[in-house]
N, C-alpha and C positions, 0 to 999 in steps of 0.2 A: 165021396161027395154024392152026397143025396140031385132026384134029374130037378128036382125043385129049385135048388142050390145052382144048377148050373145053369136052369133057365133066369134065373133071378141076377147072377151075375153078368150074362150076355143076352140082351134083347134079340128078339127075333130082327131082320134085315130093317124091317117094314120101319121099329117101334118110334122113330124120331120124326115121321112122319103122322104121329097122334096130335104131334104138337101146331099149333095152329102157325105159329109166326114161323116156324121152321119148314112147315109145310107150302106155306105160302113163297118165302124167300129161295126152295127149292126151285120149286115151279119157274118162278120169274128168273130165276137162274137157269134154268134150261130153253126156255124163250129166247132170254138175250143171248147165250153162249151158240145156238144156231142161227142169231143174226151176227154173232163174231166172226162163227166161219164162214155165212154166206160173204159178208165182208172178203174175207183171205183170199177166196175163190172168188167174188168179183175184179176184185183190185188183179189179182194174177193175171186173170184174162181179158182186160184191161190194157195193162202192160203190155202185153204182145201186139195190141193194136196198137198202141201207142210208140211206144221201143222195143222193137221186136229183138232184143240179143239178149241171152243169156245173162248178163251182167245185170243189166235191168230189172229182169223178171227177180232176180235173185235180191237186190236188193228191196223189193216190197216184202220179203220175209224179213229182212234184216230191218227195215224201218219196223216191222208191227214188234221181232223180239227184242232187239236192242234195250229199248227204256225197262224193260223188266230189268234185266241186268244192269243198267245203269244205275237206275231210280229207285230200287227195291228197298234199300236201308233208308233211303230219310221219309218215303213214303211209309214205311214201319214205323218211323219216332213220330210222323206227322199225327198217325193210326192210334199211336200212344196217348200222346198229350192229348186232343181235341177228341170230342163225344164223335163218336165212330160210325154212329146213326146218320147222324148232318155232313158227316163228312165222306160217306158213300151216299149221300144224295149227290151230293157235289161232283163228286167224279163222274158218278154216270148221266148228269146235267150236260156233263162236260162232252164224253163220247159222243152223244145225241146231238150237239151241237155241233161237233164236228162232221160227224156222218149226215145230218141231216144238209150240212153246207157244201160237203162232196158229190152227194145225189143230186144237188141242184145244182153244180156248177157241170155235173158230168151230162145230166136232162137240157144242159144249154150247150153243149156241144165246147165247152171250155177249158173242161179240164188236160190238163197237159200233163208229161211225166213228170217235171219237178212237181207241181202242182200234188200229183196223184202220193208219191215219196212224202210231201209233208203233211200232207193231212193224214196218210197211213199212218208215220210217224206220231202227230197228235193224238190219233186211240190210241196208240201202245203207251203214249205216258198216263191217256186214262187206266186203261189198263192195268199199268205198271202202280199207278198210284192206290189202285183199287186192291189188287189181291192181298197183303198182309193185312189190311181189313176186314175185307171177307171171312179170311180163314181165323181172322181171330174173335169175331163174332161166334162162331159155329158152337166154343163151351158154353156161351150166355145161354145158347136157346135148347140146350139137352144138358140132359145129367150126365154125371162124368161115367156111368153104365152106362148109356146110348152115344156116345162120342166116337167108338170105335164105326158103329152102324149108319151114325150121322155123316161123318167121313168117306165111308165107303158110296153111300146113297150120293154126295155129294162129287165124286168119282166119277161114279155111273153114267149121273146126268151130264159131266164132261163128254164124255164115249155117247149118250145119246148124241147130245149136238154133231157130235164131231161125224155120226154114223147120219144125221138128216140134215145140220146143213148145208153140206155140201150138194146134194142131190138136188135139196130147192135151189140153190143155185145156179146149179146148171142149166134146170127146166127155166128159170126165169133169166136170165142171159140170154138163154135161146129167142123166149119170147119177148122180154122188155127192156133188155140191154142191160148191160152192170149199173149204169145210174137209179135202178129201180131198185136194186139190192142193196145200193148203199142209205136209200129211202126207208125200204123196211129193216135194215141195223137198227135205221135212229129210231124208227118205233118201238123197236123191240126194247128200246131202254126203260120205255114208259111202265112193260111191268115191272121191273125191279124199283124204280120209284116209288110205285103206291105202294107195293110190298113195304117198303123201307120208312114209308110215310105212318102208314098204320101200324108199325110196330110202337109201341111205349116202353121204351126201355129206359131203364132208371138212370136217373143220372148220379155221376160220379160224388162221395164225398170225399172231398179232401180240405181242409184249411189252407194247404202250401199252395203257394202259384204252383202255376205249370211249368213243364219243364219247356228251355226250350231247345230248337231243334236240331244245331250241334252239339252242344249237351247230351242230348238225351238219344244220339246218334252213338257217343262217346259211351255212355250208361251202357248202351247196347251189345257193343263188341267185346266189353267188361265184362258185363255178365255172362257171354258169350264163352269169354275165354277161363272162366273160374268156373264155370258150370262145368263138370263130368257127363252130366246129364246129355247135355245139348252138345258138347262134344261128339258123343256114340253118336248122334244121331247122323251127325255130320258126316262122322266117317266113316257108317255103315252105307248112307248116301249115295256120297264119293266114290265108295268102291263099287257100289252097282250102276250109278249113274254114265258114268264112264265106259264102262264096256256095253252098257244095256243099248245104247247111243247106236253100235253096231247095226242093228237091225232095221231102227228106224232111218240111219241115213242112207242104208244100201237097197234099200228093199225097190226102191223104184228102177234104180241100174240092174237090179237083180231081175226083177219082171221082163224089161227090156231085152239086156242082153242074154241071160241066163236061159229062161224061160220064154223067150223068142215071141214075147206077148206085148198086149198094148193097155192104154190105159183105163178100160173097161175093167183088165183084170186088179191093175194097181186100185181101182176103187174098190171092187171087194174082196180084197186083203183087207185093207183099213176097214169095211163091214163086219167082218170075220174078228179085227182088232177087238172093234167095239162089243160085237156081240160075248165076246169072251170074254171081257172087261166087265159084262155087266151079269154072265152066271158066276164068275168071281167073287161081285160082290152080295150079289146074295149066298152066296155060301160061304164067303169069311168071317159071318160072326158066328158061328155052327162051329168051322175051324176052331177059332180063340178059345171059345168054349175048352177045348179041347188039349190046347197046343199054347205054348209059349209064343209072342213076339217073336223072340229071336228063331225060335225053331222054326215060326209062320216064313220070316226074312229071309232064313236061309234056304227052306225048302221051296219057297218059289222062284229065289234066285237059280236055285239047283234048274227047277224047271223049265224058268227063260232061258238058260244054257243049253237045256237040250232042245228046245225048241229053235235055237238060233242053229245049231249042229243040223237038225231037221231042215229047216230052209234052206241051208248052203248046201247040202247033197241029198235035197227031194227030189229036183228034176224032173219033175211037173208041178201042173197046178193044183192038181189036188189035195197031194200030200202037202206041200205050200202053205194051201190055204188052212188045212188040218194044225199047221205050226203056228202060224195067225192066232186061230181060236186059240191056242196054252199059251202060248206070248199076252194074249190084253187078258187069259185069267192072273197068269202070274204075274204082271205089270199091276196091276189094280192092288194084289194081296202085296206085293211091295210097298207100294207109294203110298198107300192106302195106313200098313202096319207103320210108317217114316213119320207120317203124317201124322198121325196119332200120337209116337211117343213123343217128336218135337210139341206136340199142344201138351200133352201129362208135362213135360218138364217145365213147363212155361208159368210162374205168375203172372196174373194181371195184368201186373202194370210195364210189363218189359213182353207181352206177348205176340201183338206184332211185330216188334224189332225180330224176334228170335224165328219168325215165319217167313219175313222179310231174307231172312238169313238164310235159313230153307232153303227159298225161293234160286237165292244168288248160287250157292249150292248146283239144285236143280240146276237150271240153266247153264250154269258154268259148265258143271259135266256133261250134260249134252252138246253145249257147243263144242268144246276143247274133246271130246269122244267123237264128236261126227268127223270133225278136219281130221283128227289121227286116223281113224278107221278107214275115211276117203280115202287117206293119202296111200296106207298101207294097201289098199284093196288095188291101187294103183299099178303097185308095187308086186302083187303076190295074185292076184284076183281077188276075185267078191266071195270062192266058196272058205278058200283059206283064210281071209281076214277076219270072217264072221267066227269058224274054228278058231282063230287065236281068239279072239274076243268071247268065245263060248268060256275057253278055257281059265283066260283071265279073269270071268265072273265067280268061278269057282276056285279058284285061287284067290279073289276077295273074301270069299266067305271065312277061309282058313285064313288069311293075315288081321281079321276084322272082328276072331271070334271073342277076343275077350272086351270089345266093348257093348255090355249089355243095354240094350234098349226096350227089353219086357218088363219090366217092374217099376214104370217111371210113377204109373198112374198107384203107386203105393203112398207116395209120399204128397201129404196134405197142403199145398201150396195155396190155400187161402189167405188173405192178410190175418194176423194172430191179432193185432193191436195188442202187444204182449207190452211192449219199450213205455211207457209214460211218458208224454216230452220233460225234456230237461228242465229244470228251476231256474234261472239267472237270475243275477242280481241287480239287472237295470234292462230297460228296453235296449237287445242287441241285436242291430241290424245282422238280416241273415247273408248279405253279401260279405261278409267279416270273413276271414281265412287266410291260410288252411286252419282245420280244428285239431286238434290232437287230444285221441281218448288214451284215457289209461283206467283199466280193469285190474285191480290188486287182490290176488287168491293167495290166502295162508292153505298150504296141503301138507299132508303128510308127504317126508321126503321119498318113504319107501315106495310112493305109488307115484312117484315121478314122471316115468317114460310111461305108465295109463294114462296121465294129465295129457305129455307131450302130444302123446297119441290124439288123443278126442279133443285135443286147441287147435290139431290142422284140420279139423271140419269147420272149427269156428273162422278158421282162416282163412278157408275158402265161402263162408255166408260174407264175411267184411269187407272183401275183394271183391267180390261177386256184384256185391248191394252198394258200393261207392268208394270202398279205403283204398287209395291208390299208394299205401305203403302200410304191412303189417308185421309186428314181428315180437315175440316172446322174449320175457330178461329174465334172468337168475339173479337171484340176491346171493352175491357172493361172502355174503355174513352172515345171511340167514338162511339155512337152504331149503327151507318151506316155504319160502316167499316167492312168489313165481308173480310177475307185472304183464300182462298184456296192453301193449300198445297198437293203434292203428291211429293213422290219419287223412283226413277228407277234405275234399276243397275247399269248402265255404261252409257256415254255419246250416243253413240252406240245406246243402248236401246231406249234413247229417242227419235234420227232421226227417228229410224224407227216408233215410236209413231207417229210423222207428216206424213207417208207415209200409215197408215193404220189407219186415220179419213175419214169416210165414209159420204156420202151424207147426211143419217140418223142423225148423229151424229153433221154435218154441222147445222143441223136444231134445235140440243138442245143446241149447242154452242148460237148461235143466240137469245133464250130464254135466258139463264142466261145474255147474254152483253144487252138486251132491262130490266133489271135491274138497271144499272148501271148507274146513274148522271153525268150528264156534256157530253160535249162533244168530249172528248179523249175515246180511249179505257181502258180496268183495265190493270192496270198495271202488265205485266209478269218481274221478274226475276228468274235466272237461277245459282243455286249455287251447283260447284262441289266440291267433298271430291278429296283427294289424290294428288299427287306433280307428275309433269315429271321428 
């Protein structure tokens, strides 16, 4: 492969930053995401003035993460149906409004701790409502060559905020109190809305209503669970999510007790996070260049393990903080490479549900990773639990290795408009159901188990896209005669089937009908249940 060839297939870090709307909505992403954590770090030290016990403090993290985990799947089907532009204005309308009403009630000397728990709580359901949005905008505004780089750039600015909010927070604390932090959050929303205002993104065509949003909740965890695709991603995830947890839940017990230090030094560890998060990401589109997904996946999981191994028997702060910097490079090429292939698997019209999904994912493994890890470290100490947790990352990689997550971005997941909708023979309401298709192929019998073979790909698009039951007949008189049947809930259901067959899927349709004898096409009919 020619170096032309390899610069053409992977953009340099910068390239999705050419883009103007991408460039912009960066920016204003990195604005707001350090008025989120000035937010974190106000609200905490807050808390202490207010209920000074451990219970307390701990609960303004569980108010800001909870609604991610709670809210993440109908905020993805919300993300689905309705124009996704108007609908992150709204949220972050939303935040602003909250924040803006906490800095004023905290500037009047009112706010209390339930008080301070429910409006924290209120961001995280902005929040919560916002991110399967966000990340499902990210293919609209790059090419599916700069997605890998958009994601990563998009990472980065994470690790930025995350390495300067906090520090303006403190300086303004010191001098203006946290009600002044909670003042500029809600500014900080103002650039993401003009960003979002000034984009013109096109709006959706479809004939069919929209879906709605238990429905299209339902749609979700369907496709979810017929996808191979989005499966890997899951439970490539899963398995590093989980033990990755180790470092960032111990690392402050570990500074304290271990490392005999205070919290000067716990802030730059997280500096060191960040900084290493962000020469990550400009060197993992160089990597892919070079290197598979999965071998990007597993060689940085290799390397968070030995950087976890590194911090549990440093035994100072240097080397510590040297384990820091490979921890946020290989956190980045991880979450960064997850990230990417859950977007390559995703159509359209099911693509925040499947990030939403992600998301619960994420979250769940950190949470359900940090209590286990605590408890064991409890148990064993901080240097040995991070060591088992070293060792369990790399014992994911070996139980995780055959589900492939590098080649998602191969398969063309554009709408094909291949299907033509159906003829009927009178106006029929699309709430009518269930529908029951039947697909009639004449094959030769000798090439049977080929057919068998290449109908369970078709199996899985039917299931995938709305058949909540599918299944193959034999004609036991004619043994050429093979019926495919599936059936879907409402007439309804099944348009939208023809409106979300994908290029990918265009090409396995094509397989099963170069089966089929004679020269007609197999025979569809179309039979619904229920009376007008």
């Amino acid at each position: 492969m020619t170096a032309h060839t390899d610069k053409t297939l992977s953009p340099g870090p910068w390239a999705p930053l050419h883009r103007r709307v991408f460039r912009m909505l960066w920016i204003a992403s990195i604005v707001s995401n350090i008025g989120s954590w000035m937010h974190e770090v106000g609200a905490g030290w807050l808390m202490t003035s207010l209920a000074p016990s451990p219970l307390m403090v701990a609960l303004v993290q569980a108010a800001t993460t909870a609604p991610v985990f709670l809210l993440a799947l109908p905020a993805g089907a919300l993300a689905d149906i309705v124009d996704r532009r108007r609908y992150l204005i709204v949220s972050q309308v939303w935040m602003m409004a909250v924040a803006l009403a906490l800095g004023a009630l905290t500037l009047a000397g009112l706010t209390t701790a339930p008080i301070l728990l429910i409006f924290t709580f209120a961001l995280g359901i902005g929040t919560a409502m916002m991110m399967p949005a966000w990340g499902a905008i990210t293919p609209e505004l790059v090419n599916r060559g700069e997605l890998q780089a958009a994601i990563g750039l998009n990472t980065m600015g994470m690790n930025v905020s995350r390495s300067v909010g906090p520090a303006l927070a403190g300086l303004i604390v010191a001098t203006a109190g946290p009600g002044m932090v909670f003042i500029l959050n809600a500014v900080s929303f103002l650039a993401v809305i003009a960003a979002l205002r000034s984009w013109q993104r096109p709006a959706k065509v479809s004939e069919l209503p929209a879906e709605r949003v238990f429905g299209a909740i339902r749609a979700g965890l369907r496709y979810a669970r017929h996808s191979p695709e989005l499966r890997a991603v899951f439970t490539r995830g899963a398995a590093f999510f989980v033990f990755a947890s180790a470092s960032w839940a111990l690392l402050p017990l570990l500074v304290r007790q271990d490392l005999k230090s205070g919290p000067g030094t716990y802030g730059l560890f997280l500096a060191c996070i960040g900084i290493g998060a962000i020469a990550g990401a400009l060197l993992l589109p160089h990597v892919h260049a070079r290197a598979s997904r999965d071998r990007i996946t597993a060689g940085a999981t290799a390397l968070y393990s030995a950087a976890m191994l590194a911090l549990a028997h440093s035994g100072n702060v240097y080397a510590a903080g040297a384990a820091m910097l490979v921890t946020g490079a290989a956190w980045i090429s991880v979450v960064s490479s997850l990230m990417t292939a859950a977007q390559t698997a995703l159509p359209g019209w099911v693509r925040a549900r499947g990030l939403a999904l992600f998301w619960v994912v994420f979250m769940g493994g950190m949470a359900a990773g940090s209590a286990l890890w605590g408890q064991i470290a409890s148990w064993v100490g901080i240097p040995y639990a991070l060591t088992m947790a070293a060792a369990g990352a790399l014992l994911g990689i070996a139980a995780t290795r055959t589900y492939r997550i590098g080649r998602h971005d191969v398969a063309d997941l554009s709408p094909s408009m291949y299907w033509p909708a159906p003829m009927t023979a009178d106006d029929l309401k699309t709430d009518r159901g269930p529908v029951m298709v039947t697909v009639e192929y004449r094959i030769d019998p000798a090439r049977s188990h080929e057919f068998t073979h290449i109908m369970q790909q078709m199996r899985r698009i039917r299931r995938r896209d709305g058949a909540f039951m599918w299944e193959l007949f034999d004609d036991i008189e004619h043994p050429g005669r093979r019926v495919e049947c599936f059936m879907v809930e409402s007439w309804l259901e099944h348009l939208r089937q023809h409106e979300r067959v994908t290029m990918a899927d265009h090409g396995v349709i094509e397989k099963t009908r170069a089966f089929h004898l004679g020269g007609d096409l197999p025979k569809v009919t179309h039979l619904v249940a229920g009376r007008d």
